[in-house]
N, C-alpha and C positions, 0 to 999 in steps of 0.2 A: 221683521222686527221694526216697528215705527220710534221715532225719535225720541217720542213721551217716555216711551214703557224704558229705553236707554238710560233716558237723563235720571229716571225715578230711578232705576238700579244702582247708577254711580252716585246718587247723593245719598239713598241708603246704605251705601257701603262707608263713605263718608262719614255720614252721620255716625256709624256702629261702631267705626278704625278709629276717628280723631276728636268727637263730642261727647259729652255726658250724656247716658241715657237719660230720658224722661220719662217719669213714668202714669199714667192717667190714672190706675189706681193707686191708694194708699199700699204700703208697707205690708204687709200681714203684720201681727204683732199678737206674742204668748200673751196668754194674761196676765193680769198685772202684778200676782203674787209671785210669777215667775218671770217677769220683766229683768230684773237688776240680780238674778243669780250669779255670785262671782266665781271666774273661770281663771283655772292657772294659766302660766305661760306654755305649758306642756298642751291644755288643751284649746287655748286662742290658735297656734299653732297647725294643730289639726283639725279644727274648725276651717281656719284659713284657706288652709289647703283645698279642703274637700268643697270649700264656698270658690275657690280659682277654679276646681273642677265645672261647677254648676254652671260661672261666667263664661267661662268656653262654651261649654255648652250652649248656651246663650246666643254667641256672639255668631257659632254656627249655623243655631235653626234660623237668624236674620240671613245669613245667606244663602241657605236651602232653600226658602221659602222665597227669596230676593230671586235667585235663579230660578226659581219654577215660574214666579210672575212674569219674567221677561220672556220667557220660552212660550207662556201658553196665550193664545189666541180667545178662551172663552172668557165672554165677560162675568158670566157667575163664577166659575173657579178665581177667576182672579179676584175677586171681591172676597171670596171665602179666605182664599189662602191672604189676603192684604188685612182679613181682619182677626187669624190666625196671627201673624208676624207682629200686629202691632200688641197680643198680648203677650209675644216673645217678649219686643220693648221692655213689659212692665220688667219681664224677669230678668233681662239684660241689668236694668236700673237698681233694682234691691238687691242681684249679688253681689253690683258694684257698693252698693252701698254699705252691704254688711261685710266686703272686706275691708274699708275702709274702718268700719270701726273695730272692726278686728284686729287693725291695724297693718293687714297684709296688702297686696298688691294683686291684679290680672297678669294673666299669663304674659310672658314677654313674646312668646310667639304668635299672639293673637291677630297677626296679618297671616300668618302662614294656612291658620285653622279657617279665615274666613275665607279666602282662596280657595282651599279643598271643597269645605262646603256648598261655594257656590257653583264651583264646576260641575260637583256632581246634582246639584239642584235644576242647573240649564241644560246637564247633556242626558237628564230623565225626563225632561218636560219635551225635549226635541226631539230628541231618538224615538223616544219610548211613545211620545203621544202624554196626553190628561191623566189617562187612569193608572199607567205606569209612574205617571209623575206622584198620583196622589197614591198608589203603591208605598213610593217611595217615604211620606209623609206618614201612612202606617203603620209602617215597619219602624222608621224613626223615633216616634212615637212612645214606641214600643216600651223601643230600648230605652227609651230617655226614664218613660217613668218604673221600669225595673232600677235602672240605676238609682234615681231617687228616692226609690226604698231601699237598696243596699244603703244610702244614703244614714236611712231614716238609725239604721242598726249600729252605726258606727258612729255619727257623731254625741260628742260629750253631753251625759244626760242631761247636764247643766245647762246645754246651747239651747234653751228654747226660743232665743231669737232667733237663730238659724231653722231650727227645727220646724218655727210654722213657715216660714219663706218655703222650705222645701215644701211641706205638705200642700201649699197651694200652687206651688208649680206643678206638685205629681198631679195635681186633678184639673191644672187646667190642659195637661200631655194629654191627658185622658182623653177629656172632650176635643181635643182635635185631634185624634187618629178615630172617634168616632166619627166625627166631621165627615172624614178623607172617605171615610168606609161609607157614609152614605153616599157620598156625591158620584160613590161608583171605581172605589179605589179596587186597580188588579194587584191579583196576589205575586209577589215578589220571590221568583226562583231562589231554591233552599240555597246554592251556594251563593248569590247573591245577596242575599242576609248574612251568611257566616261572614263574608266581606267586609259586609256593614260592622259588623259583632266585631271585626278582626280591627274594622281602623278606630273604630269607638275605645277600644280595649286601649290600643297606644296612644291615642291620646289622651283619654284620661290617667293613663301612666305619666307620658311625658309633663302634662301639665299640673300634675299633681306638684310637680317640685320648680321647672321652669316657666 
């Protein structure tokens, strides 16, 4: 592990734990006949919610993707997976934004979640080698954009500012577990997916409300 790839890992953990995302692109945004649809407090509420889900989310694949850059040795994966994360960024940036006007808040345990995520992002890049690592980014992947269409079914018809942020995060999931799949990603033992399925499950439980 050289110095760089260190100091890069602790300032994007930094940057994700204690600064405002930024984001390079724009916002998604409904159109405009469906911009200003008003939303009760019953459903700002579980909009909220389901938008603190998306930001965890968020906040993880930065250090999934943070721990597999430090762990891995190729300079193409690393380029691929650094320009993977930086459109995590965008979607870090627009959940936080749209809880905000949602008027809610990120998860309070959002140091506990990037923790877990990075552990297992560094000890799939080391252990496992590239193609387990990028395994790992497929499977991830996966799940992330299933959940974004359970997503799509539950929040309030009225949320279409919510509703395009999700739509373009599911399709930018997309393109990067195709990514992972070119670059040669191995397939991930079935009980190590249920794993996956089993901590994704509790955390978007637990941070649904904290």
């Amino acid at each position: 592990m050289n110095s760089d790839a260190f100091i890069h890992a602790m300032d994007s953990a930094l940057r994700t734990l204690f600064a405002p995302a930024r984001s390079a692109r724009p916002m998604p945004l409904p159109p405009a006949q469906d911009a200003a649809l008003p939303l009760t407090d019953a459903e700002k509420r579980l909009s909220g919610a389901l938008m603190r889900v998306n930001h965890v989310g968020e906040v993880c694949a930065q250090a999934l993707y943070t721990g597999q850059l430090l762990a891995s040795q190729d300079p193409v994966l690393r380029r691929q997976l650094d320009a993977a994360c930086r459109e995590e960024t965008d979607h870090l940036a627009w959940t936080a934004e749209r809880l905000a006007q949602l008027g809610d808040r990120p998860s309070y345990l959002t140091p506990v979640w990037y923790a877990g995520a990075f552990a297992i992002g560094f000890a799939a890049g080391k252990l496992g080698g590239d193609r387990v690592s990028l395994g790992f980014v497929v499977e991830t992947e996966r799940q992330v954009e299933a959940h974004l269409a359970s997503h799509m079914d539950v929040l309030p018809a009225n949320d279409q500012a919510s509703r395009a942020i999700v739509k373009q995060m599911k399709s930018d999931e997309a393109a990067h577990a195709r990514m992972a799949e070119k670059a040669g990603a191995a397939d991930i033992p079935l009980p190590v997916r249920g794993l996956m399925q089993w901590a994704a499950k509790l955390m978007t439980t637990v941070a649904h409300r904290v």
